[in-house]
C-alpha positions in Angstrom: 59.5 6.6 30.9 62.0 5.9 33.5 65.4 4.5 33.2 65.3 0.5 34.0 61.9 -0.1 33.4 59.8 -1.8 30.1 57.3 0.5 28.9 53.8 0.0 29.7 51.5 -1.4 27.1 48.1 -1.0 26.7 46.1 -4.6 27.2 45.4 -5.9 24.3 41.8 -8.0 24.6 38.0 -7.8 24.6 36.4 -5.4 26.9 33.6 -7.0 28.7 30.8 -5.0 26.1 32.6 -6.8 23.3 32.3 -10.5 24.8 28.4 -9.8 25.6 27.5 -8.3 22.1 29.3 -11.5 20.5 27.7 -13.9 23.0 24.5 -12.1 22.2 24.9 -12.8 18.4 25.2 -16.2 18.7 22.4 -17.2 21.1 20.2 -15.6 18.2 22.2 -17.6 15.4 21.9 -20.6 17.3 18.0 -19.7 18.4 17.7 -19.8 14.8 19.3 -22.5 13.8 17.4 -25.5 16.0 14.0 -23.8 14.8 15.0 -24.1 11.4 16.0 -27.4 12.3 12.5 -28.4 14.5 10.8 -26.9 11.4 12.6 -29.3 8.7 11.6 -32.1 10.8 8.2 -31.5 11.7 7.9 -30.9 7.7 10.0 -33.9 6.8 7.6 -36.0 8.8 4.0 -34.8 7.7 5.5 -35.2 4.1 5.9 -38.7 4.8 2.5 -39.2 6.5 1.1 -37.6 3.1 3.4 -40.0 1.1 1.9 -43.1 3.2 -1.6 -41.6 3.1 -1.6 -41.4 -1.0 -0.3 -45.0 -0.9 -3.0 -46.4 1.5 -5.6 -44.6 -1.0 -4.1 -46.1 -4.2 -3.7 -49.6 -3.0 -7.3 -49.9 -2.2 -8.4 -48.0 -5.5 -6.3 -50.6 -7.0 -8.2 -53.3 -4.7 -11.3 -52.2 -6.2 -10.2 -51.6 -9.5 -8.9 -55.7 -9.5 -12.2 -56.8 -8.1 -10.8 -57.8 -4.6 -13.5 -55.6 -3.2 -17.1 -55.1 -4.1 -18.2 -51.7 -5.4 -21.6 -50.5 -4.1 -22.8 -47.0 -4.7 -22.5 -45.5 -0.9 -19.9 -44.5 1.4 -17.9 -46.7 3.7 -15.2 -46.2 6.0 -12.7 -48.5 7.7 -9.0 -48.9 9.1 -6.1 -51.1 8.1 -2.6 -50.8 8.9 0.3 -50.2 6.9 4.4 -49.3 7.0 3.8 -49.7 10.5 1.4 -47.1 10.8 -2.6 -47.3 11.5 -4.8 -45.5 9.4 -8.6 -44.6 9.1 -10.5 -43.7 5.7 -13.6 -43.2 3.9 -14.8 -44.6 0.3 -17.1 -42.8 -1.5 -18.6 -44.9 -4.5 -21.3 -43.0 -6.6 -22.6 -43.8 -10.4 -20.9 -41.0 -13.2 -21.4 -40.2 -16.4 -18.6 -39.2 -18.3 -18.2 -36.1 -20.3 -17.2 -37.0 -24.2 -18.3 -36.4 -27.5 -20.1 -39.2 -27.3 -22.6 -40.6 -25.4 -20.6 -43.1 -22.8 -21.9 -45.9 -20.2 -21.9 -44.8 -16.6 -19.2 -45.5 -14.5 -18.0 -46.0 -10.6 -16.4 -43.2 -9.1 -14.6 -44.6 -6.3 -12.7 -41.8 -4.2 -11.2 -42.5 -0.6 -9.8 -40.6 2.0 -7.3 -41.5 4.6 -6.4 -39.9 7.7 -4.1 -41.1 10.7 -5.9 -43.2 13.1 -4.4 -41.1 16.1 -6.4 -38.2 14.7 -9.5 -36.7 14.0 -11.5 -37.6 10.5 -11.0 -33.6 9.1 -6.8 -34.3 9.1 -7.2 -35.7 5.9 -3.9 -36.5 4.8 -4.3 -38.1 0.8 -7.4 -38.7 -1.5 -7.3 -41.5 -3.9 -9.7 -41.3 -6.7 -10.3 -44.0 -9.9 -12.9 -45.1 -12.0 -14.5 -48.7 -12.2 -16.2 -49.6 -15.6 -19.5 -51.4 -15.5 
């Protein structure tokens, strides 16, 4: 050391390596984070379609079952729209005979499917099944 002068410290910092390997780790945490995110959504959004879907089905089931609409043995199919949302499905009424101990009346199945209108008939989204006594 000479006389007069400070003494010369190393510099204290990142090197350049250190800066890229940390930038590197957070592009993948943050990579990881807004598909995690996407995902939740996407998921959040089909669960409501399903929870819409079930409803269509069990308010006409319940239509039926009140007598609003006329049961005939045969399938059917139809759109309404409801929360906002359009919807196609299908009603399949055929004669059953239930299974008991003893021997029981036939009675209406009545089972309906419901899909979004925007998409094809095999995206089923809910079934909806009850029973109509004679």
């Amino acid at each position: 050391m000479t006389p007069g002068r400070a003494p010369l410290h190393a510099a204290r910092g990142f090197t350049l390596l250190e800066v890229l390997v940390a930038l590197a780790i957070l592009a993948v945490a943050l990579g990881a984070l807004v598909k995690a995110g996407s995902e939740h959504t996407r998921n959040t959004h089909y669960l409501q379609e399903r929870t819409l879907a079930h409803w269509v089905g069990q308010n006409l089931v319940a239509r039926y079952e009140a007598g609003l609409l006329l049961p005939r043995p045969g399938t059917g199919q139809g759109s309404l729209r409801q929360a906002g949302q359009d919807w196609e499905y299908r009603v399949e009424i055929r004669e059953e005979v239930p299974e008991a101990p003893l021997e029981l009346p036939p009675v209406l199945r009545v089972e309906v499917t419901v899909w979004p209108a925007s998409g094809p008939a095999a995206d089923v989204r809910a079934r909806a099944v009850g029973y109509l006594l004679p």
